[in-house]
TORKOL-4160 file (C-alpha; in steps of 0.2 Angstrom, whole numbers, padded with zeros to 4 digits, m for minus):
163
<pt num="1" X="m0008" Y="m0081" Z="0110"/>
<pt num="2" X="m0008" Y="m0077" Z="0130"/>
<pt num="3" X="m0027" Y="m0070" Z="0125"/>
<pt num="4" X="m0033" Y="m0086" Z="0116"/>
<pt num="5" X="m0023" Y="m0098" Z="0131"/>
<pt num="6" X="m0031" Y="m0085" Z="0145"/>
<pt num="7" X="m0050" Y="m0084" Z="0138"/>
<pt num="8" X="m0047" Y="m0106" Z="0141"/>
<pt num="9" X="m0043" Y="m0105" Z="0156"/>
<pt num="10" X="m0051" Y="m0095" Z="0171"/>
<pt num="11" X="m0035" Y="m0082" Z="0176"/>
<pt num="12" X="m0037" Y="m0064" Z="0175"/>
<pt num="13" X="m0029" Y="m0054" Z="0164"/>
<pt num="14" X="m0020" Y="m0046" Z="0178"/>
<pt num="15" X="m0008" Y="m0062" Z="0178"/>
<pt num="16" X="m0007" Y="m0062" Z="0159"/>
<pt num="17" X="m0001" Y="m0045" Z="0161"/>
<pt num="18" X="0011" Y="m0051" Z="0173"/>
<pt num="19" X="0019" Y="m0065" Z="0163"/>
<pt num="20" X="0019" Y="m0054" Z="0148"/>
<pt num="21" X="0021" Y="m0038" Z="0150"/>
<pt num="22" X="0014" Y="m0028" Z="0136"/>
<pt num="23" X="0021" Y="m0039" Z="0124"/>
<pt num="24" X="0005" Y="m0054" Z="0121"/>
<pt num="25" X="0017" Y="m0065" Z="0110"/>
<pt num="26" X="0025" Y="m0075" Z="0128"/>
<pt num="27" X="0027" Y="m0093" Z="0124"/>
<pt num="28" X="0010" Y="m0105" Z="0131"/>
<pt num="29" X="0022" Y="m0116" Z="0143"/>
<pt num="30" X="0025" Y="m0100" Z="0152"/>
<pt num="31" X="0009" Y="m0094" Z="0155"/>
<pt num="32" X="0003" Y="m0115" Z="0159"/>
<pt num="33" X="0017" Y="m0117" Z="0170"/>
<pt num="34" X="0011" Y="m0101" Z="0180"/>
<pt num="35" X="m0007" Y="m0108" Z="0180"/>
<pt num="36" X="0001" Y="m0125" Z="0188"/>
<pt num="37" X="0009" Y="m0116" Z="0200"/>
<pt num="38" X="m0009" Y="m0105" Z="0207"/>
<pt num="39" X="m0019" Y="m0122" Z="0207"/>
<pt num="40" X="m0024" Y="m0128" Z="0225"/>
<pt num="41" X="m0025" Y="m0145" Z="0232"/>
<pt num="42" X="m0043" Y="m0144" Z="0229"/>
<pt num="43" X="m0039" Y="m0139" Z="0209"/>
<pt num="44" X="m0027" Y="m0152" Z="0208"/>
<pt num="45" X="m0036" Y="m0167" Z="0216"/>
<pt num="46" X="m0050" Y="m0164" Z="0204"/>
<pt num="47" X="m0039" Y="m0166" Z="0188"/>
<pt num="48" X="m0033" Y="m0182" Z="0197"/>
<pt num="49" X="m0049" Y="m0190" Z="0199"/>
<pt num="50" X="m0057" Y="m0186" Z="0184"/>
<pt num="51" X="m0039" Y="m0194" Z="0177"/>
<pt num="52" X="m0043" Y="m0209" Z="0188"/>
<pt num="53" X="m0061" Y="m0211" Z="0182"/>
<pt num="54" X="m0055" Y="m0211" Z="0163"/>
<pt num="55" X="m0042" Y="m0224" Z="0168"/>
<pt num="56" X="m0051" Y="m0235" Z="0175"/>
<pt num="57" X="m0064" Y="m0234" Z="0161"/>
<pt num="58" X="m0052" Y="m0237" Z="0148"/>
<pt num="59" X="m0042" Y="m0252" Z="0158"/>
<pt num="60" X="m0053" Y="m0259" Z="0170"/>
<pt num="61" X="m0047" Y="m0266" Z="0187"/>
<pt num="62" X="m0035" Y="m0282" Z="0191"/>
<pt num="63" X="m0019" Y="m0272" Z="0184"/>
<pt num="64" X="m0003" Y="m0272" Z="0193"/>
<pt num="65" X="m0003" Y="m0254" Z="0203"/>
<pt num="66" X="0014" Y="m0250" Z="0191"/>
<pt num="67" X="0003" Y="m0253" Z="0177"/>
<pt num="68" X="m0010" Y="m0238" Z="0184"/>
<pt num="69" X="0004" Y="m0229" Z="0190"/>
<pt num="70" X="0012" Y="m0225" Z="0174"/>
<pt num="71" X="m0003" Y="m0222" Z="0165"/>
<pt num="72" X="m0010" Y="m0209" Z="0180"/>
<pt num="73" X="0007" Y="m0200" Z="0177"/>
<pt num="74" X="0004" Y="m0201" Z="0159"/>
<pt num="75" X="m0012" Y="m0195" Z="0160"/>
<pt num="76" X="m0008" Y="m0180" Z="0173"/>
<pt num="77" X="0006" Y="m0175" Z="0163"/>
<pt num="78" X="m0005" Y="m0174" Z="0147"/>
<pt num="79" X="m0015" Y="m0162" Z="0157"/>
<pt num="80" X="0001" Y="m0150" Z="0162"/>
<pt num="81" X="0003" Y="m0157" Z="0179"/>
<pt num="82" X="0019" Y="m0158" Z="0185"/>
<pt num="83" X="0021" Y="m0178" Z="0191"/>
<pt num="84" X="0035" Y="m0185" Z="0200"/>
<pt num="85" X="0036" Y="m0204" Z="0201"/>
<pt num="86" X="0041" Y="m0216" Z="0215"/>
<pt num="87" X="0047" Y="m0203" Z="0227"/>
<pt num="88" X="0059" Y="m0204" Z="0242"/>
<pt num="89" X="0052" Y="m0198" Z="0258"/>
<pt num="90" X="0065" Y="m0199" Z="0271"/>
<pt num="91" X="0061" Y="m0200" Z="0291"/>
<pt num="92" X="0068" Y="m0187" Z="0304"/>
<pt num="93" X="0072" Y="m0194" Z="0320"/>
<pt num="94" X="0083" Y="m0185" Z="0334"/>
<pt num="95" X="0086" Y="m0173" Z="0320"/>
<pt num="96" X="0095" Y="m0186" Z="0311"/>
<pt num="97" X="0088" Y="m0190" Z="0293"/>
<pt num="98" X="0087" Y="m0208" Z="0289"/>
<pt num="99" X="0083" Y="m0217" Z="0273"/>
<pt num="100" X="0069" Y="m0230" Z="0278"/>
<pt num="101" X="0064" Y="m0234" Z="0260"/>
<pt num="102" X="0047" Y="m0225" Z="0261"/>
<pt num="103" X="0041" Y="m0220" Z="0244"/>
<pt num="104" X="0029" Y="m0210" Z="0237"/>
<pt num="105" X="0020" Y="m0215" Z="0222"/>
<pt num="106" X="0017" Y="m0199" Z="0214"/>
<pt num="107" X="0018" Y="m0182" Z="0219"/>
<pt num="108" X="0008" Y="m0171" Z="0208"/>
<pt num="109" X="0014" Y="m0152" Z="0210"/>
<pt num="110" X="0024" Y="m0153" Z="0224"/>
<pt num="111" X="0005" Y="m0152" Z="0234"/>
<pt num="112" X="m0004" Y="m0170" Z="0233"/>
<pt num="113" X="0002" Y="m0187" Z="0236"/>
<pt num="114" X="m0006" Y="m0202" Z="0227"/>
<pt num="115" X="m0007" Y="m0218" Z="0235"/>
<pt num="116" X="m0010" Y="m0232" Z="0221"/>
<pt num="117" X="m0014" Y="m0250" Z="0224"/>
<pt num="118" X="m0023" Y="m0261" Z="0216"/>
<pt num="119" X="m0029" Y="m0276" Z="0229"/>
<pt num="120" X="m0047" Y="m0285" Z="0234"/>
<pt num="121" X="m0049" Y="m0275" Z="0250"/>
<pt num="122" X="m0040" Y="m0261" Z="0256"/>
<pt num="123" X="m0034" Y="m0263" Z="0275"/>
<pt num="124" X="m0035" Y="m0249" Z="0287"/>
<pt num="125" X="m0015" Y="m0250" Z="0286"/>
<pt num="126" X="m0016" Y="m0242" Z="0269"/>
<pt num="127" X="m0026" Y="m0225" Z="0273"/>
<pt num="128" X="m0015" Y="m0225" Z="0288"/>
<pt num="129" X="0001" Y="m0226" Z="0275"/>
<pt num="130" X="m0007" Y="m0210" Z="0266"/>
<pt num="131" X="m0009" Y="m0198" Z="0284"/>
<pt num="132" X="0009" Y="m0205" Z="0288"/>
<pt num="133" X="0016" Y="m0200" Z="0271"/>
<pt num="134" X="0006" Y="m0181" Z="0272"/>
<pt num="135" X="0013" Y="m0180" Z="0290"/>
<pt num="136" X="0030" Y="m0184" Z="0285"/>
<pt num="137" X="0033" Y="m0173" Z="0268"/>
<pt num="138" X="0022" Y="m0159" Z="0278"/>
<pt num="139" X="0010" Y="m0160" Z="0264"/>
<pt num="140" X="m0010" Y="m0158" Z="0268"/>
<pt num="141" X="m0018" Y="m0168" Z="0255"/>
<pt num="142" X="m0016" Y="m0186" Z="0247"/>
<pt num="143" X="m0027" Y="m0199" Z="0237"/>
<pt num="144" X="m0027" Y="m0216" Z="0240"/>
<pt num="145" X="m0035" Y="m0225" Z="0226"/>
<pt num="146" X="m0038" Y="m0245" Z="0224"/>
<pt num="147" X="m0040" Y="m0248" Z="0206"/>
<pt num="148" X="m0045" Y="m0267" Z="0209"/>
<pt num="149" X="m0065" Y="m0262" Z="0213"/>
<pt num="150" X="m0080" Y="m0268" Z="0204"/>
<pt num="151" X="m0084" Y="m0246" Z="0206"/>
<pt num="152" X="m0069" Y="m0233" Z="0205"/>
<pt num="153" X="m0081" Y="m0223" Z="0216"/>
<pt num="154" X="m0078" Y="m0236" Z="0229"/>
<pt num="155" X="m0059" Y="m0237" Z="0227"/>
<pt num="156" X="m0055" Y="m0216" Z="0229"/>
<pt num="157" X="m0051" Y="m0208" Z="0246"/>
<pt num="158" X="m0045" Y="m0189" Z="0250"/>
<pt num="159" X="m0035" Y="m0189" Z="0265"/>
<pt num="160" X="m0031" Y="m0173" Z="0273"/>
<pt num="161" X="m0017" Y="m0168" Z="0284"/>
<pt num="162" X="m0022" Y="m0150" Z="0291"/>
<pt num="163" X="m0033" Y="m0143" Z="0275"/>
């Protein structure tokens, strides 16, 4: 089984070995949840968007964001991803932590925040909601996407904090 799972996916034997040990009859969510853990931000914001892309074919815009929100954490799950939904994101001030009722979307692999709305025109606010939330989890990489746009293309941003 780890032979078939490791000729889909580009890892080198070297980490099957690993995993394994001699013994090739490991369990597949083993070896998948060690591939999760290697992918970059770059690996995983590539799975996203292709994810949005589909989404948006299927749908179409002029959904509420919870709408899109549950089917991107659907669809990322589907691929393996590990996806946390409307996650808490405290604020540090003075070295006292307080509970300000900033959210995060989705956090996909404990590595990239996902912004989701789903208005006419995205405000400058927004893509400054996304470098605050990378700033504050210490994170380097989040995707604000608007799915209310006539071309997805047009509704995707990468934002980066430090990559």
């Amino acid at each position: 089984m780890a032979q078939i799972y490791a000729e889909e996916h580009p890892i080198k034997s070297a980490v099957i070995r690993e995993i394994c040990g001699k013994k090739s009859e490991i369990c597949g969510k083993k070896i998948k949840s060690k591939i999760m853990e290697q992918k970059t931000e770059n690996d995983i914001s590539y799975l996203i968007r292709g994810a949005i892309f589909k989404i948006y074919n299927e749908l179409g815009p002029g959904l509420l964001e919870s709408v899109y929100e549950t089917v991107l954490s659907f669809e990322l799950r589907k691929q393996g991803l590990e996806v946390k939904n409307q996650v808490p994101l405290p604020v540090f001030y003075e070295g006292t932590k307080l509970e300000l009722g900033f959210r995060l979307d989705l956090l996909v692999n404990e590595k990239v925040v996902v912004e989701i709305k789903s208005v006419e025109n995205l405000a400058e606010v927004h893509h400054k909601q996304v470098l605050t939330y990378l700033k504050l989890s210490n994170l380097k990489l989040g995707i604000l996407v608007n799915f209310n746009v006539d071309n997805i293309e047009k509704g995707i941003f990468r934002k980066v904090n430090g990559l």
